[in-house]
mmCIF file of the N, C-alpha and C atoms, coordinates in Angstrom:
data_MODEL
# 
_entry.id   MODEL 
# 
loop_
_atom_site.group_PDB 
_atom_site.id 
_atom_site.type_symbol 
_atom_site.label_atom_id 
_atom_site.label_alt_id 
_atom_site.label_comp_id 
_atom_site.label_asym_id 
_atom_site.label_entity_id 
_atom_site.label_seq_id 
_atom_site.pdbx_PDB_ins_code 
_atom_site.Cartn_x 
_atom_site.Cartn_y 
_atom_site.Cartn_z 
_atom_site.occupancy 
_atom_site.B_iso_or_equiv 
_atom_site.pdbx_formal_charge 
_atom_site.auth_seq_id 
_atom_site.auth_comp_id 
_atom_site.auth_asym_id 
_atom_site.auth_atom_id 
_atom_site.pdbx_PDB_model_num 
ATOM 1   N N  . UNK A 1 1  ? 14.032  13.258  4.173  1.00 0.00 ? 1  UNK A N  1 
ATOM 2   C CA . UNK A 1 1  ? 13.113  12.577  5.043  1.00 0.00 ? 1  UNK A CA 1 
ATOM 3   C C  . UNK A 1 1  ? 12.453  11.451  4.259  1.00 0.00 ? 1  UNK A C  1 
ATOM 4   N N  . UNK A 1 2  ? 12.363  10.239  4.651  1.00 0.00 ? 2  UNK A N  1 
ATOM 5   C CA . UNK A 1 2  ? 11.854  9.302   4.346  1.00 0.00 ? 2  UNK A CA 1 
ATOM 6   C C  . UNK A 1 2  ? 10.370  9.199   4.082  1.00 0.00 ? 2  UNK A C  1 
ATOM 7   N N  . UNK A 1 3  ? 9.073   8.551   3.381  1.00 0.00 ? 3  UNK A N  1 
ATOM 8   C CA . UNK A 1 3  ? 7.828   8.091   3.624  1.00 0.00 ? 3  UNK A CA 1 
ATOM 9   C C  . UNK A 1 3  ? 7.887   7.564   3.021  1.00 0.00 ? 3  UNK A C  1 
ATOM 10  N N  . UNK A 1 4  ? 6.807   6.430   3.819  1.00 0.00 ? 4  UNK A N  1 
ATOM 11  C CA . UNK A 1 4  ? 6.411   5.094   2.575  1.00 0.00 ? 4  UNK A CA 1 
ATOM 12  C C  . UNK A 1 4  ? 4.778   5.414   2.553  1.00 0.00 ? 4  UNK A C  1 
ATOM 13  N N  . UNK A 1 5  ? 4.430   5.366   1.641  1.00 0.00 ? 5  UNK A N  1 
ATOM 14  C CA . UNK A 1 5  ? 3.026   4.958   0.898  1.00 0.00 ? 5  UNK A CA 1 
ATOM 15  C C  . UNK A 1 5  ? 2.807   3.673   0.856  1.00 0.00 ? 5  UNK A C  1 
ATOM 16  N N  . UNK A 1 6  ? 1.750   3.322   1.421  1.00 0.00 ? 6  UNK A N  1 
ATOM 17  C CA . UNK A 1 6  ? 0.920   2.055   1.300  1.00 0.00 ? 6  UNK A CA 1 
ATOM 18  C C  . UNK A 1 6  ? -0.063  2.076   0.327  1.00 0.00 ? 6  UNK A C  1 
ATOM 19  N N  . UNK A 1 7  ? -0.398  1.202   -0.773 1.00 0.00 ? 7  UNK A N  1 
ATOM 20  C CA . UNK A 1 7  ? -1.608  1.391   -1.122 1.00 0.00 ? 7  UNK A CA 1 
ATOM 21  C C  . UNK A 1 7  ? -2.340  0.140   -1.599 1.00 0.00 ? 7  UNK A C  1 
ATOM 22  N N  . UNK A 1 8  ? -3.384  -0.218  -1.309 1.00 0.00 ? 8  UNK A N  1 
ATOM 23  C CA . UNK A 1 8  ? -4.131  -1.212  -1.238 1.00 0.00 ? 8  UNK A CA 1 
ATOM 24  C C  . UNK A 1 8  ? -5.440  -1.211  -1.961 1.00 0.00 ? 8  UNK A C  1 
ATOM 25  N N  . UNK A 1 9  ? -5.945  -2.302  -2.485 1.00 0.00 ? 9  UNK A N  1 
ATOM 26  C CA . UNK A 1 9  ? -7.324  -2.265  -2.399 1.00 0.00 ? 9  UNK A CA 1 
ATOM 27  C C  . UNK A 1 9  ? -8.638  -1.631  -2.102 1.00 0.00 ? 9  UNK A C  1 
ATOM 28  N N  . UNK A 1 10 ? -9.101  -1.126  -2.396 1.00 0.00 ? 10 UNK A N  1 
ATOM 29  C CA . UNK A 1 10 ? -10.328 -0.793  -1.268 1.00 0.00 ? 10 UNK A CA 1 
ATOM 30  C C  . UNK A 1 10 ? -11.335 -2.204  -1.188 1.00 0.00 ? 10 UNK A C  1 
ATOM 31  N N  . UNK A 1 11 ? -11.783 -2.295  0.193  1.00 0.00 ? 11 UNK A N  1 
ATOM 32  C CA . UNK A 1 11 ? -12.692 -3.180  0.195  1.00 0.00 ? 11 UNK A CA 1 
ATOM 33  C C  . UNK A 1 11 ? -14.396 -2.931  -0.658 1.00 0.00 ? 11 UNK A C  1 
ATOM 34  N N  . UNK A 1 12 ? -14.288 -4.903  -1.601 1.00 0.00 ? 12 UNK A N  1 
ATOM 35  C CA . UNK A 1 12 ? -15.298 -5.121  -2.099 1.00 0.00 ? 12 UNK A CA 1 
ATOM 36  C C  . UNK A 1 12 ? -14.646 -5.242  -3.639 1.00 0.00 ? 12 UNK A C  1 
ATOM 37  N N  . UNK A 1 13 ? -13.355 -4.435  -3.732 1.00 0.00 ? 13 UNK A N  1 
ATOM 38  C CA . UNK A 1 13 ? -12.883 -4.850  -5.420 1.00 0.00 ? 13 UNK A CA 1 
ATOM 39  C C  . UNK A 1 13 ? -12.215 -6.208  -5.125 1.00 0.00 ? 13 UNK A C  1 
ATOM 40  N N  . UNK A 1 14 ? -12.773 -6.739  -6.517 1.00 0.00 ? 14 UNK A N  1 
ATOM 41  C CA . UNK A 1 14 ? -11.795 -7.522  -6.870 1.00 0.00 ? 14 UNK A CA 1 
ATOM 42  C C  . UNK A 1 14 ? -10.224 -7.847  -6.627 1.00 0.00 ? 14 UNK A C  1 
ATOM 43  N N  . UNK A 1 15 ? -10.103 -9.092  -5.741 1.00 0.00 ? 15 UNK A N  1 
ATOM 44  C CA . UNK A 1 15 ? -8.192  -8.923  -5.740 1.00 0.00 ? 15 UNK A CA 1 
ATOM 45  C C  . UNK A 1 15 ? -8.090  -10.419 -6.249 1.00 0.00 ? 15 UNK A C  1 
ATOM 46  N N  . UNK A 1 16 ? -7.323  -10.557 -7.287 1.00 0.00 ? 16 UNK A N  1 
ATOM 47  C CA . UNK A 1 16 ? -6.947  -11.453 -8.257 1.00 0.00 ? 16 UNK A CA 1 
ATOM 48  C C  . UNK A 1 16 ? -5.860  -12.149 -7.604 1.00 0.00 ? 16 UNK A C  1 
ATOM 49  N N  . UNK A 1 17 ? -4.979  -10.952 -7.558 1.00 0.00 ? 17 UNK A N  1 
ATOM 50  C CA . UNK A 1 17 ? -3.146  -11.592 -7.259 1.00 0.00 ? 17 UNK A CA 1 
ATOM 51  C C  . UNK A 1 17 ? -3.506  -11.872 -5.553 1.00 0.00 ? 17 UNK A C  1 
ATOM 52  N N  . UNK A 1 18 ? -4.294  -10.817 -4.213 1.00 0.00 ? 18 UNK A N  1 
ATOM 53  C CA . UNK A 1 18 ? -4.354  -11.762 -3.397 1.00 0.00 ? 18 UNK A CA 1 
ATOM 54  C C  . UNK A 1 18 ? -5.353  -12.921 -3.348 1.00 0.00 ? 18 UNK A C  1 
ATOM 55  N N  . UNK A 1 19 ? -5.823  -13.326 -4.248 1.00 0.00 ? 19 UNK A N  1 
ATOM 56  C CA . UNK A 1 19 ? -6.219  -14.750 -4.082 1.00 0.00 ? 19 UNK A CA 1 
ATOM 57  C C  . UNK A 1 19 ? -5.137  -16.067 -4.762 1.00 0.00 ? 19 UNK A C  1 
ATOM 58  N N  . UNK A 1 20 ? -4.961  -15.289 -6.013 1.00 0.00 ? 20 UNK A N  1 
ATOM 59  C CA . UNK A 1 20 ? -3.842  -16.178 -6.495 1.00 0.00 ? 20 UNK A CA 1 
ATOM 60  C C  . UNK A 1 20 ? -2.709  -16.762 -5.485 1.00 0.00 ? 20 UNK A C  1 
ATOM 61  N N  . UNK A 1 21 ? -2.476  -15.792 -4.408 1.00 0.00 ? 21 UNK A N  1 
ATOM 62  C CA . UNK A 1 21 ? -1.091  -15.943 -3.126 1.00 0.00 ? 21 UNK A CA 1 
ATOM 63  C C  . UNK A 1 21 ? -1.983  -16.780 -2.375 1.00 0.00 ? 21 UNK A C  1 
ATOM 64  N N  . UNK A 1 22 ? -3.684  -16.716 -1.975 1.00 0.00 ? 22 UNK A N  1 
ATOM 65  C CA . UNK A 1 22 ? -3.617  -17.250 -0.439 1.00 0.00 ? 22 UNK A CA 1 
ATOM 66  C C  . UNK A 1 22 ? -3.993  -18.650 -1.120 1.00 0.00 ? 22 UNK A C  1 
ATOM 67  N N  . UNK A 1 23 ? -4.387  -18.944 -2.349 1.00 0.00 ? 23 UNK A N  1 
ATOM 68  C CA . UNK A 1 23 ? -4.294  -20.426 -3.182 1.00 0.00 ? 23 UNK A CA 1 
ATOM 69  C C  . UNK A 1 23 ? -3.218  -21.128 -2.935 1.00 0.00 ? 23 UNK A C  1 
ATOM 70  N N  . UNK A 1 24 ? -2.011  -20.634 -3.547 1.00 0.00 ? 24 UNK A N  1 
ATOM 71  C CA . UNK A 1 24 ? -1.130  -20.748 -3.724 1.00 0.00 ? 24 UNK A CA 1 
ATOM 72  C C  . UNK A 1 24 ? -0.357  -21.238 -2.081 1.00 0.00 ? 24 UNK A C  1 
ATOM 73  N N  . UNK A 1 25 ? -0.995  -20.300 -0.902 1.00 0.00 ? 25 UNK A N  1 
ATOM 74  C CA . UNK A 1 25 ? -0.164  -20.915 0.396  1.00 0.00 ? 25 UNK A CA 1 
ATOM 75  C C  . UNK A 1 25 ? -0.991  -21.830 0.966  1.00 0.00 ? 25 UNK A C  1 
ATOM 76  N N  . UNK A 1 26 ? -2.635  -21.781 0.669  1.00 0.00 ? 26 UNK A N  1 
ATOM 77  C CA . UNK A 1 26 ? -2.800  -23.205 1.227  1.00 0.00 ? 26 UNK A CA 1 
ATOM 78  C C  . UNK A 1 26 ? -2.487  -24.326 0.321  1.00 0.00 ? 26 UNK A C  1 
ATOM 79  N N  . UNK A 1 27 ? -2.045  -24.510 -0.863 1.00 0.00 ? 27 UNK A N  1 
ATOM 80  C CA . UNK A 1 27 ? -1.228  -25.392 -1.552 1.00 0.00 ? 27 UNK A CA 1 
ATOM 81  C C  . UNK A 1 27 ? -0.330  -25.726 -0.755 1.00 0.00 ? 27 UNK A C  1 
ATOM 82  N N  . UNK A 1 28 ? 0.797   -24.824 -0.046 1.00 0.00 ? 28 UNK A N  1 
ATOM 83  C CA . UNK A 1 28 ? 1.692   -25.302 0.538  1.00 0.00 ? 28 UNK A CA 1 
ATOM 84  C C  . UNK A 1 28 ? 1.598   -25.762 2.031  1.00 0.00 ? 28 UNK A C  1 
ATOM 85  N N  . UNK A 1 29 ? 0.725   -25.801 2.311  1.00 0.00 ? 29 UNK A N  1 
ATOM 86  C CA . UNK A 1 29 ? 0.086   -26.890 3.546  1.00 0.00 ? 29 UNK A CA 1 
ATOM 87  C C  . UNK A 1 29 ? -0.312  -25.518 4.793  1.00 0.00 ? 29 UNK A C  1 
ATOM 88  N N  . UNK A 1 30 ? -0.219  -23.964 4.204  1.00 0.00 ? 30 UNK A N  1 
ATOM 89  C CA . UNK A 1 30 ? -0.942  -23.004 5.062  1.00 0.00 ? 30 UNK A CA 1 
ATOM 90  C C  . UNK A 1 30 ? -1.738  -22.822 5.624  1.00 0.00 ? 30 UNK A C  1 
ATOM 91  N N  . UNK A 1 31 ? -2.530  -23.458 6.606  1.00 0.00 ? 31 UNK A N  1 
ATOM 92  C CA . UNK A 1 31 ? -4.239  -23.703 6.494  1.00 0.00 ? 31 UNK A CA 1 
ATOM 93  C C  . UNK A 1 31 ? -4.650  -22.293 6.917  1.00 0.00 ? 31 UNK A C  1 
ATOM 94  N N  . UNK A 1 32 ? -6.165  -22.284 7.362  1.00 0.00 ? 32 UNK A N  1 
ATOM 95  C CA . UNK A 1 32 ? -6.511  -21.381 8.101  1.00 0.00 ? 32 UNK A CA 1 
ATOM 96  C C  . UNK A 1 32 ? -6.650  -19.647 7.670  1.00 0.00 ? 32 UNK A C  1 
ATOM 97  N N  . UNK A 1 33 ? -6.539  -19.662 6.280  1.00 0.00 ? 33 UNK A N  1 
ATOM 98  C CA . UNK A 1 33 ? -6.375  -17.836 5.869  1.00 0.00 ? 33 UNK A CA 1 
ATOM 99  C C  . UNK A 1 33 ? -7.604  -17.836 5.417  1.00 0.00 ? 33 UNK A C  1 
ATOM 100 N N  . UNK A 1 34 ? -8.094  -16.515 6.131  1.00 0.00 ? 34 UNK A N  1 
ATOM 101 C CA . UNK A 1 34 ? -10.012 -16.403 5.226  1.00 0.00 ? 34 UNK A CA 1 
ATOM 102 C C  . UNK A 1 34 ? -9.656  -15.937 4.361  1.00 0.00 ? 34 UNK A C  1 
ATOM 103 N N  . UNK A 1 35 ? -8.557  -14.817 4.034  1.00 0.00 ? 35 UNK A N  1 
ATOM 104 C CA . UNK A 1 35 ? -8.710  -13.953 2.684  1.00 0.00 ? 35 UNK A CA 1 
ATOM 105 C C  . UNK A 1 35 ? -7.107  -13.086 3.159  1.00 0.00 ? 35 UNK A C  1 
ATOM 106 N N  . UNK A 1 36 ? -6.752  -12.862 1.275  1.00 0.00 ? 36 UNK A N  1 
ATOM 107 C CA . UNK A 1 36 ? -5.470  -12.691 1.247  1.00 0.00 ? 36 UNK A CA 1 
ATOM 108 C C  . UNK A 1 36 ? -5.476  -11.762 0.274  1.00 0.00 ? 36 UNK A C  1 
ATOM 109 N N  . UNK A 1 37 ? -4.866  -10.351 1.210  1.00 0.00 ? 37 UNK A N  1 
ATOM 110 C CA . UNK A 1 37 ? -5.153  -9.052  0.285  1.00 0.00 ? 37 UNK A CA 1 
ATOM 111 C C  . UNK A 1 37 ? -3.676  -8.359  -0.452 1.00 0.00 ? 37 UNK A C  1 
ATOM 112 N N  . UNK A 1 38 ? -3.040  -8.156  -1.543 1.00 0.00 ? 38 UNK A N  1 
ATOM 113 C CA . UNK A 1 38 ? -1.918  -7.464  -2.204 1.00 0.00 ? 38 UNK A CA 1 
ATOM 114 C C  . UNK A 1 38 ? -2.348  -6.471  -2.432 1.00 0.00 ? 38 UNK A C  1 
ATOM 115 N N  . UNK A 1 39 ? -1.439  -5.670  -1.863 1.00 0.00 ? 39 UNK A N  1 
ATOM 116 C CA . UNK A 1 39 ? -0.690  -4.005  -2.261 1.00 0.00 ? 39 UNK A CA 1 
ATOM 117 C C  . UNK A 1 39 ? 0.459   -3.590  -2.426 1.00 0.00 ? 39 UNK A C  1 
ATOM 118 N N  . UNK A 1 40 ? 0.817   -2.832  -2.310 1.00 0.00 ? 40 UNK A N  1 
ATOM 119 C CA . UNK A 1 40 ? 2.081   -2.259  -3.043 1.00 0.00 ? 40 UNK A CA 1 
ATOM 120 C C  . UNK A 1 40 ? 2.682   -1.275  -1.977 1.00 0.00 ? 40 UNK A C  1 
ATOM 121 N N  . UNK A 1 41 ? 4.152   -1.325  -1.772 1.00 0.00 ? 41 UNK A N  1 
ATOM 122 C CA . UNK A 1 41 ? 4.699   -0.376  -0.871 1.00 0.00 ? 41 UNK A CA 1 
ATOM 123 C C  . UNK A 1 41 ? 5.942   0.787   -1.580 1.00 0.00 ? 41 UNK A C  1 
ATOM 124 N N  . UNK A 1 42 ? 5.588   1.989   -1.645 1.00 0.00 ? 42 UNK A N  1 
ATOM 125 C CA . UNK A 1 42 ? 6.630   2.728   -1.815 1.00 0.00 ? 42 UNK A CA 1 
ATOM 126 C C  . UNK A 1 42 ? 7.297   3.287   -0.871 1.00 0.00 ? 42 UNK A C  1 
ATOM 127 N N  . UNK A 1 43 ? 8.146   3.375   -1.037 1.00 0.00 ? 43 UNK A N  1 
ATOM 128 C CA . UNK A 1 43 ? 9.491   4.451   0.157  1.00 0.00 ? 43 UNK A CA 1 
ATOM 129 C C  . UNK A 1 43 ? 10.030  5.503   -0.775 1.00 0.00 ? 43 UNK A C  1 
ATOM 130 N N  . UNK A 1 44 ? 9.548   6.506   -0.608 1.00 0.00 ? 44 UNK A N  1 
ATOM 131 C CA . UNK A 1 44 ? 10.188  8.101   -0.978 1.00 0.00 ? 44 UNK A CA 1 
ATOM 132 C C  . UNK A 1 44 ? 11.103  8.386   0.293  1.00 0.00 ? 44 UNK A C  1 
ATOM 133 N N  . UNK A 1 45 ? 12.703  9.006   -0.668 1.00 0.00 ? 45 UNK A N  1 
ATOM 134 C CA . UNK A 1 45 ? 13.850  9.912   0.435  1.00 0.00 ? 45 UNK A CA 1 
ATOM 135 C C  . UNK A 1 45 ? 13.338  11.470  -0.148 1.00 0.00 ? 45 UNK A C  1 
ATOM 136 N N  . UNK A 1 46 ? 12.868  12.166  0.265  1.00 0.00 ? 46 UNK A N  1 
ATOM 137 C CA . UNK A 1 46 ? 12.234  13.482  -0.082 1.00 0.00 ? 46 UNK A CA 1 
ATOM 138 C C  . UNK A 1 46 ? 13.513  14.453  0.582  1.00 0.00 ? 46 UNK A C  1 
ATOM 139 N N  . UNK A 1 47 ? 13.795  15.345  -0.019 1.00 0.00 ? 47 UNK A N  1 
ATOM 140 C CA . UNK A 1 47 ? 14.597  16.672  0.215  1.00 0.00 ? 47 UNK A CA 1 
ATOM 141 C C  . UNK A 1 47 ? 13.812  17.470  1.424  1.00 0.00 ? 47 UNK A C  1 
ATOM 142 N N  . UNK A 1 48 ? 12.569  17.040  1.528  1.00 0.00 ? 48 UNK A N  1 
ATOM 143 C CA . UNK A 1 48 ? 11.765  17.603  2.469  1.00 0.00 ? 48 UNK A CA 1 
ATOM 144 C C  . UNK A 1 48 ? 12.065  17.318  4.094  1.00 0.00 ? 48 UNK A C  1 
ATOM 145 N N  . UNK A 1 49 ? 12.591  18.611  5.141  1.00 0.00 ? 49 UNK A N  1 
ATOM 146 C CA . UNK A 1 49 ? 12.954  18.372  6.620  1.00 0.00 ? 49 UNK A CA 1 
ATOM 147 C C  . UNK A 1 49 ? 11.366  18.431  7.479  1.00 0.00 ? 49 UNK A C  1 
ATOM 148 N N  . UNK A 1 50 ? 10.490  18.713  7.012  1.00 0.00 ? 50 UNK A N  1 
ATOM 149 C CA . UNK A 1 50 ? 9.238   19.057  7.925  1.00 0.00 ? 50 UNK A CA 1 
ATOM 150 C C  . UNK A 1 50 ? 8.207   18.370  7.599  1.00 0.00 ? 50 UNK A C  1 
ATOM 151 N N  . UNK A 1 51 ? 8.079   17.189  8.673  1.00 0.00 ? 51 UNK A N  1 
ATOM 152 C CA . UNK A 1 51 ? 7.036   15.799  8.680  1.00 0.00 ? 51 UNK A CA 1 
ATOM 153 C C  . UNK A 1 51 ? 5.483   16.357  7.887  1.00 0.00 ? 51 UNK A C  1 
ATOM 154 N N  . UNK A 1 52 ? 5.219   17.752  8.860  1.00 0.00 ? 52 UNK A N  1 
ATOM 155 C CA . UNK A 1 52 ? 3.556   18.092  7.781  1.00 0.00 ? 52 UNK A CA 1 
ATOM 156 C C  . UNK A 1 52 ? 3.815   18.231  6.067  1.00 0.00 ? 52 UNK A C  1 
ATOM 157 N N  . UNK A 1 53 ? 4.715   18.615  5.559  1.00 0.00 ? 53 UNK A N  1 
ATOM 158 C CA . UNK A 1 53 ? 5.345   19.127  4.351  1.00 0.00 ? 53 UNK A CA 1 
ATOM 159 C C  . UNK A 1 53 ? 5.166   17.681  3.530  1.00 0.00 ? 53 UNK A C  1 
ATOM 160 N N  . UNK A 1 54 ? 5.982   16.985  4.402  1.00 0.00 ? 54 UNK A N  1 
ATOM 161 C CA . UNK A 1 54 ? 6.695   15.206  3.378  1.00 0.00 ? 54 UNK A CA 1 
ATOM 162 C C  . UNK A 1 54 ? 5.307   14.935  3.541  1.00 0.00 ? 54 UNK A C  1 
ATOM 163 N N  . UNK A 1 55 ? 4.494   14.485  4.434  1.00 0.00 ? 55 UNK A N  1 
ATOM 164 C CA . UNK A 1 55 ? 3.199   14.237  4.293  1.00 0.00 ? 55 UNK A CA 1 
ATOM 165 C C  . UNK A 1 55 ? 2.781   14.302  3.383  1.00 0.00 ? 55 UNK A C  1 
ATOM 166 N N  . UNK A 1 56 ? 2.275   15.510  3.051  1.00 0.00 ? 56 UNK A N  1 
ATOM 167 C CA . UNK A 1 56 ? 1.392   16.150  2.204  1.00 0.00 ? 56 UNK A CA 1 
ATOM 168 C C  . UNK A 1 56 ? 2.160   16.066  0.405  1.00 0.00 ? 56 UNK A C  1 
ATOM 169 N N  . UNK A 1 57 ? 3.322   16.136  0.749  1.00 0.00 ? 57 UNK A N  1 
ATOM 170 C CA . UNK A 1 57 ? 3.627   15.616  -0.331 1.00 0.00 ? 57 UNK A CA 1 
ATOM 171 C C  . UNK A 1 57 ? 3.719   14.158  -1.139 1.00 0.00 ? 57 UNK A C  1 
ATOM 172 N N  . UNK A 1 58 ? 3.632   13.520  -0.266 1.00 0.00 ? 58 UNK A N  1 
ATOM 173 C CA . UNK A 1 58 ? 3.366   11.851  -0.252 1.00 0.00 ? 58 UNK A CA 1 
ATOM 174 C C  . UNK A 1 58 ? 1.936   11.778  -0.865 1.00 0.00 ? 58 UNK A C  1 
ATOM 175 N N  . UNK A 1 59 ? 1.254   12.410  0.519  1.00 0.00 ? 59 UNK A N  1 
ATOM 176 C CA . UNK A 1 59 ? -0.255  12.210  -0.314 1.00 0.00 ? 59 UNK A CA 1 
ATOM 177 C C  . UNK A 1 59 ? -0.459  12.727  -1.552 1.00 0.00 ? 59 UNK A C  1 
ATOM 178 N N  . UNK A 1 60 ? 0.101   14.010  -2.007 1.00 0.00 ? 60 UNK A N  1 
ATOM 179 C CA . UNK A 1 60 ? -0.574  14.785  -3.496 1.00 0.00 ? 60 UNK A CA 1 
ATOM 180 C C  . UNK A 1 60 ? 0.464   13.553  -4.649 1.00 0.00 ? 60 UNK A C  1 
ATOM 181 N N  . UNK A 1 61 ? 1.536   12.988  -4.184 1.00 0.00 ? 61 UNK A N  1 
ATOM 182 C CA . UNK A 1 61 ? 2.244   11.823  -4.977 1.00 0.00 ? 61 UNK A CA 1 
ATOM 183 C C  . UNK A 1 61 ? 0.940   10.587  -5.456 1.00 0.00 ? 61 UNK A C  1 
ATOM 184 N N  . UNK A 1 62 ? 1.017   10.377  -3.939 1.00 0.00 ? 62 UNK A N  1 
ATOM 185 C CA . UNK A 1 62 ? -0.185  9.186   -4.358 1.00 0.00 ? 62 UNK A CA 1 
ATOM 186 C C  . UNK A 1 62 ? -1.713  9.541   -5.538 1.00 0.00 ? 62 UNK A C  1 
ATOM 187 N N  . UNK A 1 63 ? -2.385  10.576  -4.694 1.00 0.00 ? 63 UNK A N  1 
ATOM 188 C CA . UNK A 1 63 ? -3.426  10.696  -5.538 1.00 0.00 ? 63 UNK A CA 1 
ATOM 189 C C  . UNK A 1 63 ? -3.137  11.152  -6.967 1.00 0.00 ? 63 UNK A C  1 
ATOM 190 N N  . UNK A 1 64 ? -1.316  11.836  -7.492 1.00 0.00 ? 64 UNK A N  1 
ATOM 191 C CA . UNK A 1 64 ? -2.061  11.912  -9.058 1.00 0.00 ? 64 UNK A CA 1 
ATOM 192 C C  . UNK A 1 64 ? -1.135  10.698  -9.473 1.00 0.00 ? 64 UNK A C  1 
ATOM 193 N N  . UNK A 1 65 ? -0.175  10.306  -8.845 1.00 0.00 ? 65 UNK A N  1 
ATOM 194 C CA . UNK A 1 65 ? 0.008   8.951   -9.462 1.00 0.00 ? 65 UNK A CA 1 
ATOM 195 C C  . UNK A 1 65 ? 0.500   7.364   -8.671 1.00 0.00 ? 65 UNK A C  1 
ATOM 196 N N  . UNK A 1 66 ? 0.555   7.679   -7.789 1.00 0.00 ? 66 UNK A N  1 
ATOM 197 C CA . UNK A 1 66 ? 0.868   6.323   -7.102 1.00 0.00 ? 66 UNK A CA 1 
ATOM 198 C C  . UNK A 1 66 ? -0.273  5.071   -6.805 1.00 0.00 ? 66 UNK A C  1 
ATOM 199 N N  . UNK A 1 67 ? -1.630  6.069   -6.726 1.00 0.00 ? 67 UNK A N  1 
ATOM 200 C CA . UNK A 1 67 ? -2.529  5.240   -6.427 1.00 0.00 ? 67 UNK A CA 1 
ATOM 201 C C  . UNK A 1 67 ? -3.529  5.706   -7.384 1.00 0.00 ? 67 UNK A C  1 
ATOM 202 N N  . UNK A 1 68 ? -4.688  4.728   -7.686 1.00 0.00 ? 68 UNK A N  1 
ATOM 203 C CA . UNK A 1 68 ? -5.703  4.852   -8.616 1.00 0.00 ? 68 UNK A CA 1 
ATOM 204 C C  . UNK A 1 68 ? -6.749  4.838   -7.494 1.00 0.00 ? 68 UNK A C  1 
ATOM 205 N N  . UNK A 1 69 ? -7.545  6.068   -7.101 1.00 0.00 ? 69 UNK A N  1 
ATOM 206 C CA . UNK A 1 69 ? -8.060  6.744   -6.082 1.00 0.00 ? 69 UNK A CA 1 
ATOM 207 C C  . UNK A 1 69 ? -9.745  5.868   -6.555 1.00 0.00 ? 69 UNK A C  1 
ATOM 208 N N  . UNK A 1 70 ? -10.196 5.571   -7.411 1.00 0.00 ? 70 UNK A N  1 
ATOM 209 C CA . UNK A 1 70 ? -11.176 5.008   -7.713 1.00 0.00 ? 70 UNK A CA 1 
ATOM 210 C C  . UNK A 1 70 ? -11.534 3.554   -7.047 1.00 0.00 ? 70 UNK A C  1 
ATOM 211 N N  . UNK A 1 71 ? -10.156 2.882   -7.005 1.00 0.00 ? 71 UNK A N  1 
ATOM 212 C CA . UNK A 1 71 ? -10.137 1.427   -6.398 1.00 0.00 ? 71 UNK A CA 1 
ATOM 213 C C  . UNK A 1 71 ? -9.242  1.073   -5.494 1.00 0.00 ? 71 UNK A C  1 
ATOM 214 N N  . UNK A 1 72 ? -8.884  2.015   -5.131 1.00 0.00 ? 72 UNK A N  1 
ATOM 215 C CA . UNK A 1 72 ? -7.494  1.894   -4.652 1.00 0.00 ? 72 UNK A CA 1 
ATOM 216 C C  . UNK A 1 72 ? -7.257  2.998   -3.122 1.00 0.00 ? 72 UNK A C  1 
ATOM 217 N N  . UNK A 1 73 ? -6.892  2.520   -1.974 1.00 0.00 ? 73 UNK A N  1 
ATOM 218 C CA . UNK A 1 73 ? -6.755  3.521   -1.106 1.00 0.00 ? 73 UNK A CA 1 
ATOM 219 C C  . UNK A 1 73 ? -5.348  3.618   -0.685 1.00 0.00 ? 73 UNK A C  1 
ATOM 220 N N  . UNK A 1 74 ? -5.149  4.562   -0.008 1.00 0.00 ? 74 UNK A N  1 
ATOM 221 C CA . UNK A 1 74 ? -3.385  4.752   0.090  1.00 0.00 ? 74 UNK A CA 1 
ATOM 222 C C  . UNK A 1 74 ? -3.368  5.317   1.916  1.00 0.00 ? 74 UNK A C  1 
ATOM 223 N N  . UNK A 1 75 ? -1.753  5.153   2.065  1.00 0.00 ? 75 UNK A N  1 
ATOM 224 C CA . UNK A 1 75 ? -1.017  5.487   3.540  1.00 0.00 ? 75 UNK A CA 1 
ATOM 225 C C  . UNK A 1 75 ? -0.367  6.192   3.244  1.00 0.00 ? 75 UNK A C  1 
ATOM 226 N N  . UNK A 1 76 ? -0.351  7.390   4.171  1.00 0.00 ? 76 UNK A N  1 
ATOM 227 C CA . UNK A 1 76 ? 1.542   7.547   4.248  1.00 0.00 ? 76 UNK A CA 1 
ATOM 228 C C  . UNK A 1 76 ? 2.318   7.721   5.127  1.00 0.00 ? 76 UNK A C  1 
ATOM 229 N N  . UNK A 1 77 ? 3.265   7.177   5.242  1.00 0.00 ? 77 UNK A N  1 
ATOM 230 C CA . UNK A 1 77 ? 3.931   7.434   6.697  1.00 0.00 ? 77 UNK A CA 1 
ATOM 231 C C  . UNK A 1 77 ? 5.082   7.496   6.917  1.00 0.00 ? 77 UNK A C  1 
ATOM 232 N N  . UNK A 1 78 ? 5.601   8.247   7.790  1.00 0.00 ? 78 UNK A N  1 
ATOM 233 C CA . UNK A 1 78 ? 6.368   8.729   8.406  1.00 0.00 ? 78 UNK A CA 1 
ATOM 234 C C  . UNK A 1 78 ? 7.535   7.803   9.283  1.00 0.00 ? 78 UNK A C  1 
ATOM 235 N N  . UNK A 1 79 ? 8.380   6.507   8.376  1.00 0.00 ? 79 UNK A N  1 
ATOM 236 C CA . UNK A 1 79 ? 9.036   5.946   9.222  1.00 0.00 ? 79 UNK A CA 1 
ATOM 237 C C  . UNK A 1 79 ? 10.017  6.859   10.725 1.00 0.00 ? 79 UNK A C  1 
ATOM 238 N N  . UNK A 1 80 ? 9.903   5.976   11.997 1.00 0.00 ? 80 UNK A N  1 
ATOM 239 C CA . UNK A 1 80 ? 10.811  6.767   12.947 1.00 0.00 ? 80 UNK A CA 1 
ATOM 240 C C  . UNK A 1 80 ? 11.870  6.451   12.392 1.00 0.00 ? 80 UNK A C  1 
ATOM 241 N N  . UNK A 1 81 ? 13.254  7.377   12.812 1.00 0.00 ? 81 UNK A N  1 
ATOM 242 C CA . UNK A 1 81 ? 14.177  6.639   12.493 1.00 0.00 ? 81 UNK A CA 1 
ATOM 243 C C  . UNK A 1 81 ? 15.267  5.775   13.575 1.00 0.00 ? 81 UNK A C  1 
# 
C-alpha cells in the first residue's frame, strides 16, 4: 500500500528556500505571490494491506524521522488508486 507524507513548515518559522523560489519567480516576470512555502514529499510502498495500519505507520515514520516535529508539521495520506 502506498502513502505519501507531506511535510512542511509550521507557520511563523523561517522559510529560506521558499523565499529564495518566490524571488526567484517574480524575477521571471511571476507577479502577484504573497508568500512561497517549501516542503518535502515522501511516497512509502509499505507491505502493509490495512489503510488504519499504513497510516499509523507513516505517522510513527514521520515523527521519529521524516519530520523534525519542533518546526516542522507532517501529512499522511492515503493515495486512491
Amino acid at each position: 500500500m502506498k502513502i505519501v507524507v507531506t511535510v512542511m513548515l509550521k507557520d511563523g518559522v523561517l522559510d529560506p528556500q521558499g523565499r529564495a523560489i518566490g524571488h526567484a519567480l517574480g524575477n521571471l516576470g511571476f507577479a502577484g505571490l504573497n508568500e512561497v512555502r517549501a516542503g518535502k514529499v515522501i511516497e512509502l510502498d509499505l507491505a502493509e494491506t490495512d489503510p488504519a495500519r499504513a497510516r499509523q505507520f507513516g505517522e510513527d515514520m514521520a515523527r521519529k524521522l521524516l519530520a523534525n516535529t519542533v518546526i516542522e508539521s507532517f501529512r499522511v495520506d492515503l493515495p486512491t488508486p
